[in-house]
C-alpha positions as semicolon CSV with decimal commas, in nm:
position;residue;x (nm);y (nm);z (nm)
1;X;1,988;1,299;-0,961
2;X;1,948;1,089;-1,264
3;X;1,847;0,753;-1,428
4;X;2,143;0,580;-1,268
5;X;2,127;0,713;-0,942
6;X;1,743;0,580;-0,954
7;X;1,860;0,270;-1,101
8;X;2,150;0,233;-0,791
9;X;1,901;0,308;-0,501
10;X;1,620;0,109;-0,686
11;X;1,872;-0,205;-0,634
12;X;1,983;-0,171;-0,314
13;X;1,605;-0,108;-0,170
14;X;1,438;-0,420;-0,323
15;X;1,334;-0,274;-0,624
16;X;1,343;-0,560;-0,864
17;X;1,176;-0,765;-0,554
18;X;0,921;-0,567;-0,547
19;X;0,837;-0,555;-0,872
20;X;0,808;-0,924;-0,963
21;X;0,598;-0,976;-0,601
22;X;0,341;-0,718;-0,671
23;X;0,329;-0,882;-1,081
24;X;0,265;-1,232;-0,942
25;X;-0,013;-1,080;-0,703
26;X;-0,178;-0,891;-1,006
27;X;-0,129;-1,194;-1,217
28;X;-0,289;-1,419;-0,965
29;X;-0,569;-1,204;-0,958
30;X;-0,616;-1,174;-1,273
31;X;-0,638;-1,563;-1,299
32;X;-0,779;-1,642;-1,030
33;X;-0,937;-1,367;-0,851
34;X;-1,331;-1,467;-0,882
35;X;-1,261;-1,785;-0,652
36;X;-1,435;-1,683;-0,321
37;X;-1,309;-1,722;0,015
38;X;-1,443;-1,973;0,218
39;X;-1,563;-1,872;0,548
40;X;-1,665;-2,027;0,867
41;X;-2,078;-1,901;0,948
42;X;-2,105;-1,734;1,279
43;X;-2,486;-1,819;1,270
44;X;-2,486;-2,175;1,127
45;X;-2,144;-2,321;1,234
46;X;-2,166;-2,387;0,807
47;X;-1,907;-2,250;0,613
48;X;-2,025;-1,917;0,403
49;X;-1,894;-1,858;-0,003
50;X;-1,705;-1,551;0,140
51;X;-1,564;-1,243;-0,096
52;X;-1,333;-1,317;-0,451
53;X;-1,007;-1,326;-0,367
54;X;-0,917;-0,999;-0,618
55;X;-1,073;-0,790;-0,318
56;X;-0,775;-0,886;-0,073
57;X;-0,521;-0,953;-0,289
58;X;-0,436;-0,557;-0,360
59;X;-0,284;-0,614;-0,001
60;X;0,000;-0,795;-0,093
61;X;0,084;-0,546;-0,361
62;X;0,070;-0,283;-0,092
63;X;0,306;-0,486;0,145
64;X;0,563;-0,574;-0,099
65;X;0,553;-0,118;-0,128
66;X;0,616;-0,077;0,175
67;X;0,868;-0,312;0,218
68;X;1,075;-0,106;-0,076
69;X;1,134;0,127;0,212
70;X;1,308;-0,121;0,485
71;X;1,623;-0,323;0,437
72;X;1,996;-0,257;0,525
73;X;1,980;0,168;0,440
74;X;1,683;0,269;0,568
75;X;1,850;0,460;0,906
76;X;2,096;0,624;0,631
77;X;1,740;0,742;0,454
78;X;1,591;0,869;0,738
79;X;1,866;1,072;0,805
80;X;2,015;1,125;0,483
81;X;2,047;1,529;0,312
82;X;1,767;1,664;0,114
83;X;1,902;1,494;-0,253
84;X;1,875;1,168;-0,070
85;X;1,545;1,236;0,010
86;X;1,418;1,351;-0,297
87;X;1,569;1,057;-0,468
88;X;1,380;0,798;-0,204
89;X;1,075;1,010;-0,305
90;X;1,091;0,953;-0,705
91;X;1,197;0,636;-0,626
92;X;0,873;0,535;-0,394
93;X;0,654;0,672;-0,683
94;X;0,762;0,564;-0,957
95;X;0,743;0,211;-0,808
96;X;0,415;0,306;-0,702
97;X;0,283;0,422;-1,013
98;X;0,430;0,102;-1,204
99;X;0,264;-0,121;-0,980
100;X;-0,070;0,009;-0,980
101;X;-0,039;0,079;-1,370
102;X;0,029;-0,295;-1,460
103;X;-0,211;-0,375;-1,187
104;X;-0,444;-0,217;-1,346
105;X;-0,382;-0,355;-1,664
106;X;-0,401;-0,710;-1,574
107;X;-0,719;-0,688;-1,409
108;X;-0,901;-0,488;-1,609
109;X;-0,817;-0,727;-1,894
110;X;-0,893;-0,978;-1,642
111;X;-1,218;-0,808;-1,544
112;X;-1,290;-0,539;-1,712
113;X;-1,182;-0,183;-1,648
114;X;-1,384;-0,103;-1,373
115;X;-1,233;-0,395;-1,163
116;X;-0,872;-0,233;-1,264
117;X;-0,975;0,104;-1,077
118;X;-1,100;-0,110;-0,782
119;X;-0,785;-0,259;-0,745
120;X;-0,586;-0,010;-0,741
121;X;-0,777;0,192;-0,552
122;X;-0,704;-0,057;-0,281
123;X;-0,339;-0,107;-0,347
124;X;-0,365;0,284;-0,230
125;X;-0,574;0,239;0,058
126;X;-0,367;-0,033;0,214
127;X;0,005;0,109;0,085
128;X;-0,115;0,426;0,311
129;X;-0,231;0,193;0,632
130;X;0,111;-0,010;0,577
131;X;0,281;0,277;0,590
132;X;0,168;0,405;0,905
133;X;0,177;0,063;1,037
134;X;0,552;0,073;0,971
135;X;0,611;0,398;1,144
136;X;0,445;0,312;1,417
137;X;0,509;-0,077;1,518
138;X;0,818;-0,068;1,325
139;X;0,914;-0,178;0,938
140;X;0,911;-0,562;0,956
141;X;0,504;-0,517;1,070
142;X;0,390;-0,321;0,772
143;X;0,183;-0,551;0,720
144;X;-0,042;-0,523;1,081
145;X;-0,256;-0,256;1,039
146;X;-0,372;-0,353;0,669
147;X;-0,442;-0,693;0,783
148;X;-0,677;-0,589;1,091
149;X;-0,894;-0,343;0,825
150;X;-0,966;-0,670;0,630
151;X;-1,147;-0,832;0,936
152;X;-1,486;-0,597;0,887
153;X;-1,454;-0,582;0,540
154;X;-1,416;-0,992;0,533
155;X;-1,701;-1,069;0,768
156;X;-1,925;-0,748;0,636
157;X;-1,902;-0,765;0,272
158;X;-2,036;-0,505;0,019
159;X;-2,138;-0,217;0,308
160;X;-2,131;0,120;0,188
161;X;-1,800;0,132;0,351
162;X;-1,621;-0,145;0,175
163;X;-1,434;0,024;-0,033
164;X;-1,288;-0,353;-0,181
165;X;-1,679;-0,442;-0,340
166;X;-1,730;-0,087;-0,424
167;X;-1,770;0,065;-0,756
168;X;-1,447;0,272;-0,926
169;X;-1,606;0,585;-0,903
170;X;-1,683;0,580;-0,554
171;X;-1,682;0,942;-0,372
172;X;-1,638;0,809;-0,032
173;X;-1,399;0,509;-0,116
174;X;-1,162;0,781;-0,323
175;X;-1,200;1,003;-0,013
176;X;-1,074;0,673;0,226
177;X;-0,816;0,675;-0,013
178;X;-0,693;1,002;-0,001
179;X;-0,696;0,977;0,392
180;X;-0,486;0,682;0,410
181;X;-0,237;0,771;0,175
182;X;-0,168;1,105;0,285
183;X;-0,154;0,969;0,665
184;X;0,111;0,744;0,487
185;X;0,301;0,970;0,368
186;X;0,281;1,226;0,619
187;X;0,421;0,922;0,861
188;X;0,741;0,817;0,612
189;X;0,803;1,200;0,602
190;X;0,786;1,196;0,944
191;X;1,151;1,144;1,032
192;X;1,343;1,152;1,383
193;X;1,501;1,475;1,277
194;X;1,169;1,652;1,145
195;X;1,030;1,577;1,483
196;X;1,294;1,741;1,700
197;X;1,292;2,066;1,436
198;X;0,909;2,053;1,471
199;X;0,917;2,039;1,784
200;X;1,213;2,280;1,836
201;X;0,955;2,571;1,613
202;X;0,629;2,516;1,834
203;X;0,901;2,592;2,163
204;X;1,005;2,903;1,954
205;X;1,367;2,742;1,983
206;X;1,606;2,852;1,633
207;X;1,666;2,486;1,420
């Protein structure tokens, strides 16, 4: 595996797509991320100010991902030979690690550093749920189970469990991290064939 391999499976997985997506999101953000939400009052029938739009936006990012994974090869992935997979792994970080680095760097210029590690830290959170939304109601609704764990966090702003409003060093919102992302990637790595010679061990059957 080298540059041009990564180069070859970066184009024909929505690389460049991906990319420019998750820089308009972080860009938007960055510009316009302290206008609030507005949001209909379940007490007053009113409309409330809401949450700044910088603490949802990290969702796109995370969408646009896990998208990098679906498209026209994705069957030949999930059954491809171990160099494939290792190259679909590099691949899926080092996209990952460019988007949350110039993520970062647009907000915290934005907002300060501080903000930066927020973001990101949510680009995480949700790329995890997306992914296990993906393996489990299928790639084209990656987006389902992100977009139902913005409901509480929405319509109960700045709890102890929101880890959107919390601050970068959060313990618990680095642990939620953690959780998701490793659920994530425990359900990409998760592949047809895995199962069956998972499966095939616990019966004490020979792979």
């Amino acid at each position: 595996m080298n540059a041009t391999d990564l180069l070859r499976y970066a184009r024909v997985h929505r690389g460049a797509a991906v990319l420019a997506g998750t820089a308009v999101v972080a860009l938007l953000s960055a510009l316009f991320g302290g206008t609030h939400i507005a949001l209909p009052s379940l007490g007053s029938g009113g409309v409330t100010t809401g949450v700044p739009y910088r603490q949802e936006l990290p969702l796109l990012s995370a969408v646009f991902l896990c998208a990098a994974l679906d498209g026209a090869m994705s069957a030949h992935d999930a059954m491809g030979a171990s160099a494939l997979r290792r190259l679909r792994a590099v691949y899926c970080t080092a996209l990952t690690l460019t988007v949350c680095a110039f993520s970062f760097g647009a907000e915290a210029l934005a907002n300060g550093p501080d903000s930066g590690v927020v973001f990101v830290r949510s680009v995480v959170i949700w790329l995890g749920l997306a992914l296990v939304s993906a393996e489990l109601l299928g790639p084209q609704l990656g987006w389902a189970v992100p977009l139902a764990s913005v409901l509480p966090l929405v319509w109960y702003p700045s709890t102890w469990w929101d880890w959107t409003a919390r601050p970068g060093a959060d313990l618990f919102s680095w642990t939620v991290a953690a959780v998701a992302l490793g659920l994530g990637v425990t359900a990409t790595a998760a592949t047809p064939w895995r199962r069956k010679v998972f499966l095939r061990r616990l019966r004490g059957r020979p792979s």
